[in-house]
Rosetta silent file (secondary structure, phi, psi, omega in degrees, C-alpha in Angstrom):
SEQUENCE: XXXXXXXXXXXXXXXXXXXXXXXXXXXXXXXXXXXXXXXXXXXXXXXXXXXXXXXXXXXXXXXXXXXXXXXXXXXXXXXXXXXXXXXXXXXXXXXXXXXXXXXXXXXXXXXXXXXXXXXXXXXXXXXXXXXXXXXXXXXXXXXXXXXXXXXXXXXXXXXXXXXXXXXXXXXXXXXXXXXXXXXXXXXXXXXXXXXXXXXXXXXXXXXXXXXXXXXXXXXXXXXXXXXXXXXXXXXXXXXXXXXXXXXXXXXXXXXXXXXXXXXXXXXXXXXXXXXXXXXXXXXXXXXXXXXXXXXXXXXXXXXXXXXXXXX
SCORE:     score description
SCORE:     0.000 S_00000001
   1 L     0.000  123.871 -172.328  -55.410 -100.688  -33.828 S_00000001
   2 L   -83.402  156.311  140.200  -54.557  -99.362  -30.423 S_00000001
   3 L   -18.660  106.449  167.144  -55.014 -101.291  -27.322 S_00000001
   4 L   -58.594  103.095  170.610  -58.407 -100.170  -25.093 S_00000001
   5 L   -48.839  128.795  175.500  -56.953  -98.714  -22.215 S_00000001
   6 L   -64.443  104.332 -177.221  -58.054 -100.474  -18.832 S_00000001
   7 L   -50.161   -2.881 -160.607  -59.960  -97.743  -16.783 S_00000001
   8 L  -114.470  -36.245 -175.580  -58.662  -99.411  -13.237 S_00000001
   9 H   -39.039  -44.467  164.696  -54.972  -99.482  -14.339 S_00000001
  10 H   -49.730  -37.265 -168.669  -53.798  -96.359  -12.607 S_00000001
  11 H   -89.237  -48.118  167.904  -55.333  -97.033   -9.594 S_00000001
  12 H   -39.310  -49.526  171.350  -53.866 -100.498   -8.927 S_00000001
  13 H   -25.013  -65.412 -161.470  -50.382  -98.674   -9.750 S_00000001
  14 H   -57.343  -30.675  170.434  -51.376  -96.141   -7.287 S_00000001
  15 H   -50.103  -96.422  179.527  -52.002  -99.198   -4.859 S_00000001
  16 H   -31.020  -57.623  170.030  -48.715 -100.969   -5.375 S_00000001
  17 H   -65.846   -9.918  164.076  -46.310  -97.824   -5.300 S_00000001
  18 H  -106.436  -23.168  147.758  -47.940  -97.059   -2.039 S_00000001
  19 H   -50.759  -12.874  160.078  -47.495 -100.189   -0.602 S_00000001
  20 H   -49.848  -28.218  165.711  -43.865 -100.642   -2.166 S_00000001
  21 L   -58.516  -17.209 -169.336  -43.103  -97.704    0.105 S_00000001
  22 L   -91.289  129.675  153.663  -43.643  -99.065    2.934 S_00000001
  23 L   -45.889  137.461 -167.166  -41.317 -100.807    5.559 S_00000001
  24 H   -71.390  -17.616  166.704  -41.845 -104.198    5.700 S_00000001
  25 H   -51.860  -39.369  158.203  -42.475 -103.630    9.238 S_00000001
  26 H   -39.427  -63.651  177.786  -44.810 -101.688    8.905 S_00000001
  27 H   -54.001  -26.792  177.455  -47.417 -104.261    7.941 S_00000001
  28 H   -65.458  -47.684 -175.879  -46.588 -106.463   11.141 S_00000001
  29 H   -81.888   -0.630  177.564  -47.364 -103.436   13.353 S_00000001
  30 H   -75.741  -48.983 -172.813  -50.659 -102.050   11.490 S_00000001
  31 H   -48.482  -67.884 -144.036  -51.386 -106.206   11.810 S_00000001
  32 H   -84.751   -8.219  159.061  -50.833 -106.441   15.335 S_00000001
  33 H   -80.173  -24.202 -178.606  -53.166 -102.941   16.543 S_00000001
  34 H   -72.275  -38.001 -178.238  -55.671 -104.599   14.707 S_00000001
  35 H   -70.664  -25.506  152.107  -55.535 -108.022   16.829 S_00000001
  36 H   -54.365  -28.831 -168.784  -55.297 -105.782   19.624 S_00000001
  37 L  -104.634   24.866 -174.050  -58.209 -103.775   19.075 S_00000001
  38 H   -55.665  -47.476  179.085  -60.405 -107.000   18.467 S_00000001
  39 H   -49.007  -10.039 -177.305  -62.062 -106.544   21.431 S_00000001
  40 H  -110.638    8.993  140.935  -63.769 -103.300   20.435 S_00000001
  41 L   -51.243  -69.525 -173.594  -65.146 -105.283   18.000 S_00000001
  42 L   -53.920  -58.890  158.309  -66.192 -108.393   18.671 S_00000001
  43 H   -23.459  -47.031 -161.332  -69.947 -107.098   20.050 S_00000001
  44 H   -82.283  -18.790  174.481  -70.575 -106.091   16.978 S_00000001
  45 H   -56.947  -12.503  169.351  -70.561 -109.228   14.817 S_00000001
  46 H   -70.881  -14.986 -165.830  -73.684 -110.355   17.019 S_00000001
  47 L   -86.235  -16.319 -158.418  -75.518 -107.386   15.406 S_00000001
  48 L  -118.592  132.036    3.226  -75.294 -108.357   11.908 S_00000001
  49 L   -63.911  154.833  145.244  -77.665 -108.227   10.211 S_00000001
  50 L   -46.820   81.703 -163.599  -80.006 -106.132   12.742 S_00000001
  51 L  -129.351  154.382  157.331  -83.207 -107.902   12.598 S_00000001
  52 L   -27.106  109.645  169.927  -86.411 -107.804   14.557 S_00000001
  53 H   -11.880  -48.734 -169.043  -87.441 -110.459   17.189 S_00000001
  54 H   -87.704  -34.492 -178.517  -89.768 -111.490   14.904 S_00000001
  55 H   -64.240  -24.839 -145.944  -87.781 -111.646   11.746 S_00000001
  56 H   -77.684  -33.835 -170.718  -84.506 -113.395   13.818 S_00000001
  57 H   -57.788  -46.694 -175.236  -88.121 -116.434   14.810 S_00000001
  58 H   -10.784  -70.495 -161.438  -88.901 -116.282   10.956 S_00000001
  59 H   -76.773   -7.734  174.540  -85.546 -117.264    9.855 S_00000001
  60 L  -115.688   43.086  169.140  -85.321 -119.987   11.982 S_00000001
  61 L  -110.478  -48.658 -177.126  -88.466 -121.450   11.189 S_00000001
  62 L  -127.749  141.235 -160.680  -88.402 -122.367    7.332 S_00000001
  63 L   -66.768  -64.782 -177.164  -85.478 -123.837    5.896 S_00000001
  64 L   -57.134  -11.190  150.217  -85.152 -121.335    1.970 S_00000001
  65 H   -47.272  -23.407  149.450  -85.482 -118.478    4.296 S_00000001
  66 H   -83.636    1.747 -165.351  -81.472 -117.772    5.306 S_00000001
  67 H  -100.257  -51.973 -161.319  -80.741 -119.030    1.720 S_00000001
  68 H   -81.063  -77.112  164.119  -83.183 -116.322   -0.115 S_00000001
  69 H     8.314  -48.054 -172.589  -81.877 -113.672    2.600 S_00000001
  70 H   -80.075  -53.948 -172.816  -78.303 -114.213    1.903 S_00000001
  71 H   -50.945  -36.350  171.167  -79.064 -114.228   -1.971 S_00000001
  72 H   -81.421  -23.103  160.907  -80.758 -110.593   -1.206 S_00000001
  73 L   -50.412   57.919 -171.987  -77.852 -109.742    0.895 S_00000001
  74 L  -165.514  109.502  174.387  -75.878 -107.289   -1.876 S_00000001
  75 L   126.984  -63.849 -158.242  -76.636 -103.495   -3.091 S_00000001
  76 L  -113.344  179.179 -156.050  -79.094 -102.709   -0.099 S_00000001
  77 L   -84.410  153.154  172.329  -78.697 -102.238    3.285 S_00000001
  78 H   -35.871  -47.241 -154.170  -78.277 -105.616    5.212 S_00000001
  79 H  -116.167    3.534  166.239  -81.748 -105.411    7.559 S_00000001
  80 H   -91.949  -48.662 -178.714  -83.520 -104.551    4.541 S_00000001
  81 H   -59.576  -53.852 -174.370  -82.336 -107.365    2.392 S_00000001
  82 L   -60.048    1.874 -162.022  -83.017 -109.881    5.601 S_00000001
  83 L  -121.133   -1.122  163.654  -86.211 -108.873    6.362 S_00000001
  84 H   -60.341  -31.330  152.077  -87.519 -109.856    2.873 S_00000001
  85 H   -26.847  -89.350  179.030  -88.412 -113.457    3.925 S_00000001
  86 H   -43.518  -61.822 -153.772  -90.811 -112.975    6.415 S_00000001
  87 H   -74.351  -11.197  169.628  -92.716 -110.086    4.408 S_00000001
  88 H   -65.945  -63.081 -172.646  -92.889 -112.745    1.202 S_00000001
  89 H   -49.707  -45.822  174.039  -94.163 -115.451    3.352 S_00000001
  90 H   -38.780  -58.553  175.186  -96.914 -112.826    4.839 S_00000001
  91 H   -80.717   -6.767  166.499  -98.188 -112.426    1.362 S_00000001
  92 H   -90.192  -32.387  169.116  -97.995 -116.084    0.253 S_00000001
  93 L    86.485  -11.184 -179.588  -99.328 -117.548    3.387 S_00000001
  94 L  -146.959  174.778  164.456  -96.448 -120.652    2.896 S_00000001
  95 L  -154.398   51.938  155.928  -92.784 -120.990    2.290 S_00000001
  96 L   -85.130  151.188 -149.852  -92.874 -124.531    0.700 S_00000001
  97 H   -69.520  -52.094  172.528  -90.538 -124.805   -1.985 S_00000001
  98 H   -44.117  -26.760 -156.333  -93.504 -125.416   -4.848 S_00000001
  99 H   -97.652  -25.617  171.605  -95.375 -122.436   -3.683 S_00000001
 100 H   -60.201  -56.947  154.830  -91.737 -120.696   -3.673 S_00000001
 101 L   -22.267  -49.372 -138.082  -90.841 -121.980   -7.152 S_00000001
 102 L  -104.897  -55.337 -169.709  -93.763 -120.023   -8.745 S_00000001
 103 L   -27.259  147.889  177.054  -93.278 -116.733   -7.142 S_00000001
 104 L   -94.048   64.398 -137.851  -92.397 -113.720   -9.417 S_00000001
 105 H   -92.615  -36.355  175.202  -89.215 -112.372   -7.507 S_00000001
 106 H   -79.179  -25.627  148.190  -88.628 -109.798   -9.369 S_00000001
 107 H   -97.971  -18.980  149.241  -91.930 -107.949   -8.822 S_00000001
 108 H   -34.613  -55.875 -162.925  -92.277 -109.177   -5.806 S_00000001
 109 H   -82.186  -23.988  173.265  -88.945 -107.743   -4.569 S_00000001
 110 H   -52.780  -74.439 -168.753  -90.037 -104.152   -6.517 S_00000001
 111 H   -56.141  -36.709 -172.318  -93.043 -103.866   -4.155 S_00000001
 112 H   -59.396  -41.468 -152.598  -90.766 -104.826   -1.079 S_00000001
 113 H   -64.172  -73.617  174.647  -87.916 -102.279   -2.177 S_00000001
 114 H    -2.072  -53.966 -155.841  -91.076  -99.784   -2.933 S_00000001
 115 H   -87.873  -11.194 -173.344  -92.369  -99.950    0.958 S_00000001
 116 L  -112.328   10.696 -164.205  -88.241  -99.539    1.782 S_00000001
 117 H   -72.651  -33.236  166.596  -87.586  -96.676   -0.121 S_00000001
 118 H   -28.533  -49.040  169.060  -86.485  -94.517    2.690 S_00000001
 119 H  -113.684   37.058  146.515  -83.362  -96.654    3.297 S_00000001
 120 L  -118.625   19.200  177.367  -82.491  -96.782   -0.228 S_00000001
 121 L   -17.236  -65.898  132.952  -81.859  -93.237   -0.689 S_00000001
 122 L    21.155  -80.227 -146.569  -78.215  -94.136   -2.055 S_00000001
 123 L   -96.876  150.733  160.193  -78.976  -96.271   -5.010 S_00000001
 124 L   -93.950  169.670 -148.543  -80.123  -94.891   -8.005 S_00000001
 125 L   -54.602  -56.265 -152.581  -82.949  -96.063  -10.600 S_00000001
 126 H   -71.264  -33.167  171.205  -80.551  -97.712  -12.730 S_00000001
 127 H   -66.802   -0.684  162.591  -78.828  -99.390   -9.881 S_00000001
 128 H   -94.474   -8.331 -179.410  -82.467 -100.860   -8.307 S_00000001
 129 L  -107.720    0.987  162.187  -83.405 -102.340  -11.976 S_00000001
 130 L   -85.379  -34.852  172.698  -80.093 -104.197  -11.841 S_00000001
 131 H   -50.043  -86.309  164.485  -80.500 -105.311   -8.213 S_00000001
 132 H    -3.652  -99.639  177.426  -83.630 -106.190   -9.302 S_00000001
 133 H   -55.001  -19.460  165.784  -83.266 -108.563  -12.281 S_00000001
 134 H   -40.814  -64.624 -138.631  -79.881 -110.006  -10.660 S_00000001
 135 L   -83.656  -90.104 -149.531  -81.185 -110.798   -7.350 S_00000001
 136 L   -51.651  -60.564  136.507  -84.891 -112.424   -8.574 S_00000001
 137 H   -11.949  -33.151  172.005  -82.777 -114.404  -11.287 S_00000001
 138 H  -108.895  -30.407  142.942  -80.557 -116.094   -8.668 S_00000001
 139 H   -45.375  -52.878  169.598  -83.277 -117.037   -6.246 S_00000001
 140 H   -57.097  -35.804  155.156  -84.774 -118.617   -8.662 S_00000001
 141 H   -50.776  -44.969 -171.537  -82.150 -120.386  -10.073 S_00000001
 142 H   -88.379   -2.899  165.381  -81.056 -121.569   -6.204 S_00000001
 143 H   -67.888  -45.423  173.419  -84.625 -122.780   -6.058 S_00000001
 144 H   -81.519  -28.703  155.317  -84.573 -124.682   -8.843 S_00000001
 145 H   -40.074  -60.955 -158.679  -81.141 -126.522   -7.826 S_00000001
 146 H   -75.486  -67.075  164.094  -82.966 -127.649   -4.821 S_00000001
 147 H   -23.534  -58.382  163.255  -85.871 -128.532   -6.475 S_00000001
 148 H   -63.447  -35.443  141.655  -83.805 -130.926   -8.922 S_00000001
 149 H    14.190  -91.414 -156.891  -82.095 -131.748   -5.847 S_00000001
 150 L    48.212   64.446 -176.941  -84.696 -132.629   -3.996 S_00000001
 151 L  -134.736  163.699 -178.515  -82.700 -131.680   -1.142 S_00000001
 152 L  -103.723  171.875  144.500  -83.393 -128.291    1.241 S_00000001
 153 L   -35.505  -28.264 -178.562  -80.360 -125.750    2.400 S_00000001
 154 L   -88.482  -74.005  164.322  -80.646 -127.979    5.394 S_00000001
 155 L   -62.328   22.483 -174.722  -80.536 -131.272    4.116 S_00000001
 156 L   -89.256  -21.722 -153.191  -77.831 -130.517    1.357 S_00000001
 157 L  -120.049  175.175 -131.734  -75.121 -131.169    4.796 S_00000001
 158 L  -117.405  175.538  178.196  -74.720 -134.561    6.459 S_00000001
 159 L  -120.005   58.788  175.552  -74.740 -135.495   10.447 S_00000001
 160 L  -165.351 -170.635 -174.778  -70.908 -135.575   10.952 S_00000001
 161 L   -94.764  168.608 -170.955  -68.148 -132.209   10.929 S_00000001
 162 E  -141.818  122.489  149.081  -66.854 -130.319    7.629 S_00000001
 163 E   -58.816  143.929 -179.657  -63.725 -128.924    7.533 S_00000001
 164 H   -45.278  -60.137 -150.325  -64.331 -124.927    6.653 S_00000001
 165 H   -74.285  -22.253 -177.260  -63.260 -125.292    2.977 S_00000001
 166 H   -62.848  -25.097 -169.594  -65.579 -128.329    2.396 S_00000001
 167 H   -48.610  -75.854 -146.367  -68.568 -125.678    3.775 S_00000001
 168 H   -56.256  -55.809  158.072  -67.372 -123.379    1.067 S_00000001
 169 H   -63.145   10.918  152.677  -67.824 -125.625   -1.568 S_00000001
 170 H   -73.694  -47.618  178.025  -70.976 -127.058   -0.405 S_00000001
 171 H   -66.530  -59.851  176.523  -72.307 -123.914   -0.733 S_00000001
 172 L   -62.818   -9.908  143.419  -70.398 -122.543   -3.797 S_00000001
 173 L   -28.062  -45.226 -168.727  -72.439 -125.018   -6.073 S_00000001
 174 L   -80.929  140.347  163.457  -75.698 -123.407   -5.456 S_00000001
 175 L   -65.686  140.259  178.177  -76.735 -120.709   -8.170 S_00000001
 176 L    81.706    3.462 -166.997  -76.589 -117.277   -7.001 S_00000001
 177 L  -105.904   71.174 -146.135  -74.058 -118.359   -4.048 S_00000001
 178 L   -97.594 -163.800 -160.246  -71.030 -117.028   -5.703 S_00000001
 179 L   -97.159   18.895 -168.979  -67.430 -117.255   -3.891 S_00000001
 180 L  -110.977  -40.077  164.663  -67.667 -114.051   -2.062 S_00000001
 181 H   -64.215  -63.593  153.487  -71.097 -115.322   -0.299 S_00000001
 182 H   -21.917  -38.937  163.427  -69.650 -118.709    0.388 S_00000001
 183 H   -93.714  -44.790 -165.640  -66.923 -117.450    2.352 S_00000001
 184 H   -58.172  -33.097  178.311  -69.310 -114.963    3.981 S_00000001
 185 H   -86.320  -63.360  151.275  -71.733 -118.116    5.100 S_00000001
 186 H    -9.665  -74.361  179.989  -68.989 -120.179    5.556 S_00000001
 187 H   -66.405  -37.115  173.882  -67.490 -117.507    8.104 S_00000001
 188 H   -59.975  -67.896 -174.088  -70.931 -117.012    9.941 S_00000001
 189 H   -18.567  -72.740 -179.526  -71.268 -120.981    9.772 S_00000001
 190 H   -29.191  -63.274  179.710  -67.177 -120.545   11.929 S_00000001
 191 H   -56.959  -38.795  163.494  -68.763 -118.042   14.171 S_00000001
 192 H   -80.098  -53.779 -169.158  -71.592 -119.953   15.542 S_00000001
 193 H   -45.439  -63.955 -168.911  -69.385 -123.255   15.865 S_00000001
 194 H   -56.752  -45.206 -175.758  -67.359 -120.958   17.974 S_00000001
 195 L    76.334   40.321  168.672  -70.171 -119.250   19.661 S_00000001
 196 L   -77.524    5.056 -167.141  -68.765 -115.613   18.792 S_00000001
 197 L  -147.552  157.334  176.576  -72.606 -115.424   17.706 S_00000001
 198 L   -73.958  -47.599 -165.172  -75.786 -116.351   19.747 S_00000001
 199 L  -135.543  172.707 -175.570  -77.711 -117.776   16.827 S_00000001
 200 L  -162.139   86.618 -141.456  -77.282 -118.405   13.096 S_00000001
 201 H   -77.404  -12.778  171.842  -80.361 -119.332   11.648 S_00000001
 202 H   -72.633  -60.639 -149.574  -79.023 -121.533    8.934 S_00000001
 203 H   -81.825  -31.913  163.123  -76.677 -123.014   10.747 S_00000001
 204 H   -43.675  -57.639 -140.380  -79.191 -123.692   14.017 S_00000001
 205 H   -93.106   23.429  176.402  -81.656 -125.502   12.207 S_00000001
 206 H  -102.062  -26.157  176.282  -78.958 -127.866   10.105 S_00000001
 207 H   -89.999    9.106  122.792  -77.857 -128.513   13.667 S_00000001
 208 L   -39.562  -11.655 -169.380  -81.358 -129.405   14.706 S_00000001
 209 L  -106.007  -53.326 -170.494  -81.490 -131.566   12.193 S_00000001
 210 L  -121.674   93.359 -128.472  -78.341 -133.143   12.600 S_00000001
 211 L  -107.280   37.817  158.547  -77.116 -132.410   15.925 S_00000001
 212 L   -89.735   -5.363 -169.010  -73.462 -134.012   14.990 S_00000001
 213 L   -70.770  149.943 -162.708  -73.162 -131.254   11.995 S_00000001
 214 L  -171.827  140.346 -178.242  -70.102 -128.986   13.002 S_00000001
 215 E  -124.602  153.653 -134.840  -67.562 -126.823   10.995 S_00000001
 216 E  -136.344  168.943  147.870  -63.753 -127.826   11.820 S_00000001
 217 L    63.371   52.424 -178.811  -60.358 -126.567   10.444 S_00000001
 218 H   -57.209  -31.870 -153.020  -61.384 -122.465   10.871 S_00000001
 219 H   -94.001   19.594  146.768  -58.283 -120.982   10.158 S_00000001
 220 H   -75.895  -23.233 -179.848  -58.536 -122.411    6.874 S_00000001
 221 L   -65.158   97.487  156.644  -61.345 -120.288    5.981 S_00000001
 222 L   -67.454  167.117 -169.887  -60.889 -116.898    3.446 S_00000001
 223 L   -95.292  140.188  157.771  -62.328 -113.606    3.884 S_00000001
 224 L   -63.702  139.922  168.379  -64.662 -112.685    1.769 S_00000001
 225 L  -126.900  108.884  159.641  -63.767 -109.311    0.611 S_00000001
 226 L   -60.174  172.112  166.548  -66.287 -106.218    0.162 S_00000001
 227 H   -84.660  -10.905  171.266  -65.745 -102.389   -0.634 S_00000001
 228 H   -70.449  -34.659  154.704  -65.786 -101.646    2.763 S_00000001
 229 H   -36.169  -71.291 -147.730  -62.835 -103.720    2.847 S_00000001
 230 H   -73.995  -69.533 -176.199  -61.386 -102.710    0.057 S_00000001
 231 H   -42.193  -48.457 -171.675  -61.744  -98.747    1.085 S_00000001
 232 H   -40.243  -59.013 -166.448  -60.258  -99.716    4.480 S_00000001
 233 H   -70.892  -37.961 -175.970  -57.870 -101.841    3.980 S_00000001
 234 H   -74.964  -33.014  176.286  -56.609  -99.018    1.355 S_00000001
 235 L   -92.368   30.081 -167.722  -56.627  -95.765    3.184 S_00000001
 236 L  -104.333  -41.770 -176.648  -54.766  -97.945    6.482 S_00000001
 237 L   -78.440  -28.252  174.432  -51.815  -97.800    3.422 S_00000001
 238 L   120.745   13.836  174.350  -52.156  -94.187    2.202 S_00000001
 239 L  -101.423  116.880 -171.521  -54.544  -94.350   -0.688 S_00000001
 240 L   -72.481  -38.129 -179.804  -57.018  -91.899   -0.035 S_00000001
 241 L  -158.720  164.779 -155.375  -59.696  -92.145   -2.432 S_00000001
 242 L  -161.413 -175.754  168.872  -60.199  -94.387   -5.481 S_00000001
 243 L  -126.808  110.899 -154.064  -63.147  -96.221   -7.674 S_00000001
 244 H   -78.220  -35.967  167.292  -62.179  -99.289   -4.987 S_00000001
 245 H   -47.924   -3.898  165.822  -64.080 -101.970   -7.104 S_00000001
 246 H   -65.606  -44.241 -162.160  -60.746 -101.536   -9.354 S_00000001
 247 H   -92.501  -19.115  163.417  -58.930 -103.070   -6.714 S_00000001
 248 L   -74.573   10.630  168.993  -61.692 -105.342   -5.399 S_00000001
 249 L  -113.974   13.003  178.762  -60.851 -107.196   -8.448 S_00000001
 250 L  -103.865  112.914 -169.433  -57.405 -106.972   -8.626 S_00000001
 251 H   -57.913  -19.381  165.648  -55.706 -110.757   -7.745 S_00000001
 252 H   -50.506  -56.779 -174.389  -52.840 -108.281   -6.445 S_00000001
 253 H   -64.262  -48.299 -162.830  -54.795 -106.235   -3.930 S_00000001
 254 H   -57.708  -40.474  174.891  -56.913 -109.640   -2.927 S_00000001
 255 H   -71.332  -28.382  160.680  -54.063 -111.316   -2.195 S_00000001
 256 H   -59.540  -31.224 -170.418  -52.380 -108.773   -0.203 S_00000001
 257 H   -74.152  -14.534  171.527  -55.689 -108.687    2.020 S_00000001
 258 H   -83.904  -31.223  150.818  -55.194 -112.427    2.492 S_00000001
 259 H   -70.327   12.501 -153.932  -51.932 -112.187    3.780 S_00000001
 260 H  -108.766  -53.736 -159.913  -52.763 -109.641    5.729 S_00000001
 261 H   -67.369  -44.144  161.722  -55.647 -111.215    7.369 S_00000001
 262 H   -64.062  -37.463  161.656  -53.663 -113.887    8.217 S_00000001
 263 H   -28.938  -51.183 -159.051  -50.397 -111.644    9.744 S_00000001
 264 H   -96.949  -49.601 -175.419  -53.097 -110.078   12.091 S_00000001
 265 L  -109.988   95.109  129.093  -56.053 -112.941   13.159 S_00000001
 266 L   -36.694  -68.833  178.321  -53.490 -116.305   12.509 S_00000001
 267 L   -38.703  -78.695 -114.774  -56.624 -118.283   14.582 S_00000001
 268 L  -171.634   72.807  144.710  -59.445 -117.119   12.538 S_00000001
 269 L   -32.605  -53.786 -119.686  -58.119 -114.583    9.296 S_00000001
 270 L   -99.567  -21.307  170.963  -61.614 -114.213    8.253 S_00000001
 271 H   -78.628   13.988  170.229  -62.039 -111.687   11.146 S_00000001
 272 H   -91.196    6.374  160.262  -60.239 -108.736    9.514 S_00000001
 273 H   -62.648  -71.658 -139.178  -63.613 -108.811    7.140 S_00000001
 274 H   -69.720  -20.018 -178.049  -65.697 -108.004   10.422 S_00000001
 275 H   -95.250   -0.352 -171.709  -62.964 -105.589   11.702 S_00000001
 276 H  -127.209  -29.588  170.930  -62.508 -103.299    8.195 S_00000001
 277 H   -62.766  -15.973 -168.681  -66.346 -104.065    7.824 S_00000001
 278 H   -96.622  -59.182  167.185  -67.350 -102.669   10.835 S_00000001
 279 H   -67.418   -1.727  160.924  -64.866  -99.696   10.505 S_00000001
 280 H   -85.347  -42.802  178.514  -65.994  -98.684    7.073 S_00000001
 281 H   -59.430  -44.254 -162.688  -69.329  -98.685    8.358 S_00000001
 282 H   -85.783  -35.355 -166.304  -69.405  -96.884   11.373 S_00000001
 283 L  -155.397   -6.126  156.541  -66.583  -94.508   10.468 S_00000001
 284 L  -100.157   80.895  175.508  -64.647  -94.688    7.287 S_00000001
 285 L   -97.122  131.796 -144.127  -67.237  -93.210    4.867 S_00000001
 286 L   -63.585  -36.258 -149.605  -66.152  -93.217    1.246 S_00000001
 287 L  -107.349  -76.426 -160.236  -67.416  -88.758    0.984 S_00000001
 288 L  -132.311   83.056 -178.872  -66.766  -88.206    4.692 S_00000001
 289 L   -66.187  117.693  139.803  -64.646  -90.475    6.614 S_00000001
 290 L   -78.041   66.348  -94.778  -64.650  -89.472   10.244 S_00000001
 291 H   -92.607  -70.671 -159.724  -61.134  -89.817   10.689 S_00000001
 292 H   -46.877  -53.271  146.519  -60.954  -88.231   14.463 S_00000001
 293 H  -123.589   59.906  138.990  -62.818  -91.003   15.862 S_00000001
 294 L   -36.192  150.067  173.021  -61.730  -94.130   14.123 S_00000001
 295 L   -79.035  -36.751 -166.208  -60.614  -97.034   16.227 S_00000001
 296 L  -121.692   41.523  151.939  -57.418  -96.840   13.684 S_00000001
 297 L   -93.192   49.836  163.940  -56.699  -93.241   13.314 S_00000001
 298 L  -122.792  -32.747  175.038  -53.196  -93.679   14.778 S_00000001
 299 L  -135.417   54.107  174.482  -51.949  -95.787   12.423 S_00000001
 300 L  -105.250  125.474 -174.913  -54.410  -95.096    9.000 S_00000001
 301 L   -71.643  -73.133 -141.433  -51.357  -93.088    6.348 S_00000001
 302 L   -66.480  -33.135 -172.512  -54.536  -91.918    4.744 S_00000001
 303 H   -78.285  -18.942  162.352  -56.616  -90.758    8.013 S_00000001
 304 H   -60.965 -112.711  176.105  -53.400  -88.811    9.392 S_00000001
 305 H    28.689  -68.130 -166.111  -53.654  -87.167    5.729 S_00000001
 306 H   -78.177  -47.567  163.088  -57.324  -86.435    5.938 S_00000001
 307 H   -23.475  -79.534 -170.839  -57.021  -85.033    9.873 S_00000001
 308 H   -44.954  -56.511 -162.923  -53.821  -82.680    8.862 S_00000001
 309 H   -72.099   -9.208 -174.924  -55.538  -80.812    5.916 S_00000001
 310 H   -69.442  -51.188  170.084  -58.592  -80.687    8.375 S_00000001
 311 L   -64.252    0.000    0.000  -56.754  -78.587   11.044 S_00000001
């Protein structure tokens, strides 16, 4: 009986022989334009998510409101999933955990998506009935933790400082908070402590609560890694195009971006997410990457590539 070939195997290859190619040198000096270009950056990590005056009062009014946000954060666009709070609470009239408990998240989140279809253009049926039964499955589930609990997202932390990784495992407990969210809250958590961010609606009201809570030891903190990552991070090496969730699963690729992250941000690694996240958005697009003005089309192998056949 033959072996089932792994559909991803080729492309990790293709990963590894083009990074084997490279001079090791290379990676220090890709690393060090990136730490350089932080600054053309940095603005933008205040923007994200994008939300409304009134959604940014929302979230920092009732405590499961950043938690069911974050848990909707995946799939959809960022200021759609955050803005899902607020329009639940409109039709419920509360956001007490019992009345929260009850709720029907998966039609609930149908009707939201419904009223949103315009910026889900993208996703396709089958991919909105998966969102769908995921995401309404793990809110519920992180509801019912708290509920056995009988602790809030807010009262789960303590009136003293956390080292980063203790965050991430405070956090990585709760159903639906899996370790790629964990570091992502975990690094927002970093970012307000620092005050690279105005506000952080989680992390305000646990320090309202407690106003010694504080998160310590940053540069301990990993990046969570996305596909915008993953695409980024790949064509900066020479792979041009790929099915990139091979490699966002690959312990090879993750681990190069973790050495990576550190090489370039030592202080704070977790900001080459916000730098390859930011450049995948705005200008490395998976169809039509607008190579010509990237912040790193001087030293992307693949965006030289895509330029040359362009001319």
């Amino acid at each position: 009986m033959s072996r089932r070939r792994d559909p991803c195997e080729n492309i990790r290859k293709a990963y590894n022989n083009i990074t084997k190619a490279h001079d090791p040198l290379d990676f220090k000096r890709k690393a060090d334009v990136l730490s350089g270009k932080w600054r053309d950056i940095r603005d933008k990590i205040s923007e994200r998510p994008p939300l409304n005056p009134s959604q940014q009062h929302f979230l920092k009014q009732y405590e499961f409101a950043p938690l069911i946000a974050t848990i909707c954060d995946e799939m959809i666009p960022a200021e759609v999933a955050w803005g899902f709070p607020e329009w639940l609470y409109n039709r419920l009239g509360s956001f007490e955990l019992q009345v929260l408990i009850e709720v029907d998240y998966e039609a609930k989140l149908e009707q939201y998506l419904k009223e949103h279809h315009e910026r889900l253009k993208k996703l396709n049926e089958n991919t909105i009935k998966a969102y769908l039964k995921s995401v309404s499955k793990k809110i519920k589930d992180a509801l019912g933790y708290f509920e056995k609990q009988g602790k809030t997202p807010v009262t789960l932390f303590e009136n003293r400082k956390y080292p980063a990784p203790e965050v991430y495992f405070m956090l990585r407990v709760i159903p639906g908070i899996g370790p790629k969210k964990a570091s992502m809250i975990t690094r927002d958590f970093v970012y307000r402590s620092l005050g690279l961010v105005e506000s952080n609606a989680w992390f305000d009201q646990i320090k309202e609560r407690n106003p010694e809570f504080d998160v310590t030891h940053h540069h301990l903190i990993t990046m969570p890694i996305d596909v915008h990552v993953v695409r980024v991070f790949s064509r900066l090496f020479g792979l041009k195009s790929a099915s990139w969730r091979c490699l966002q699963n690959s312990p090879v690729f993750v681990q190069d971006v973790i050495a990576f992250s550190k090489l370039a941000f030592p202080d704070l690694p977790a900001k080459l997410d916000d730098f390859l996240w930011n450049v995948g958005r705005d200008w490395c697009d998976n169809d039509n990457p607008r190579c010509q003005e990237c912040l790193l089309r001087d030293i992307c192998d693949a965006g030289q590539r895509f330029l040359q056949v362009r001319q």
